[in-house]
N, C-alpha and C positions, 0 to 999 in steps of 0.2 A: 754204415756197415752194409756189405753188399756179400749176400753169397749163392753160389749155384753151384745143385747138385745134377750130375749125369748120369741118370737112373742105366740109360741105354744110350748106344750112337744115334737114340731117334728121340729122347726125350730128354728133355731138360727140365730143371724146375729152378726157378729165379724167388731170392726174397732180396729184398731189401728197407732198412730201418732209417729215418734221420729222426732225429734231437733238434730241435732250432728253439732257440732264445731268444727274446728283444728286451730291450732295458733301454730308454730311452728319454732321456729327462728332460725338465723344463729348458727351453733353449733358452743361451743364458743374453741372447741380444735383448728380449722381452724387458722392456719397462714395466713403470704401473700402468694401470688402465692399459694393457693390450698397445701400449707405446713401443717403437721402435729407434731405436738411433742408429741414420743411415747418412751416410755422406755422402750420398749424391745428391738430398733435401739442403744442404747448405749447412747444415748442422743441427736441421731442427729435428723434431720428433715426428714419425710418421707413424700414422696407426695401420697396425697389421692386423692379422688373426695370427694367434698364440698359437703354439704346436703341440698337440694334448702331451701329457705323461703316458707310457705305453709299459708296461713290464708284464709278459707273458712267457709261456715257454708249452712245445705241444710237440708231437711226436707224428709222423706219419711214416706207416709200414703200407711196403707194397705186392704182393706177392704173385706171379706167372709162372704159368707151364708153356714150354716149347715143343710141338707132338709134329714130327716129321713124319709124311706117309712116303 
């Protein structure tokens, strides 16, 4: 959400809100033991590092004045 008010032709005042959310689940190429199945190993199993689970959600507001002299 974005909004601005124009108090005068010399000032402005700015807000602005976001919402952001992540949800982000176990990636589903993951084997057991941190196993990977990749086809460019030939078929075999290659060990990676696993990609955490993430689900958050946070808000940031921003707010400015515009003061023309």
């Amino acid at each position: 959400m974005v909004a601005r008010y124009a108090q005068s032709d010399n000032v402005t005042f700015n807000l602005r809100a976001e919402h952001v959310w992540t949800k982000q689940d176990a990636d589903p190429a993951d084997g057991p033991g941190g196993s990977r199945v990749s086809v460019l190993a030939g078929g075999g199993d290659v060990v990676g590092i696993p990609v955490p689970v993430v689900s958050s959600t946070g808000w940031q507001i921003a707010f400015g004045a515009n003061v023309r002299y």
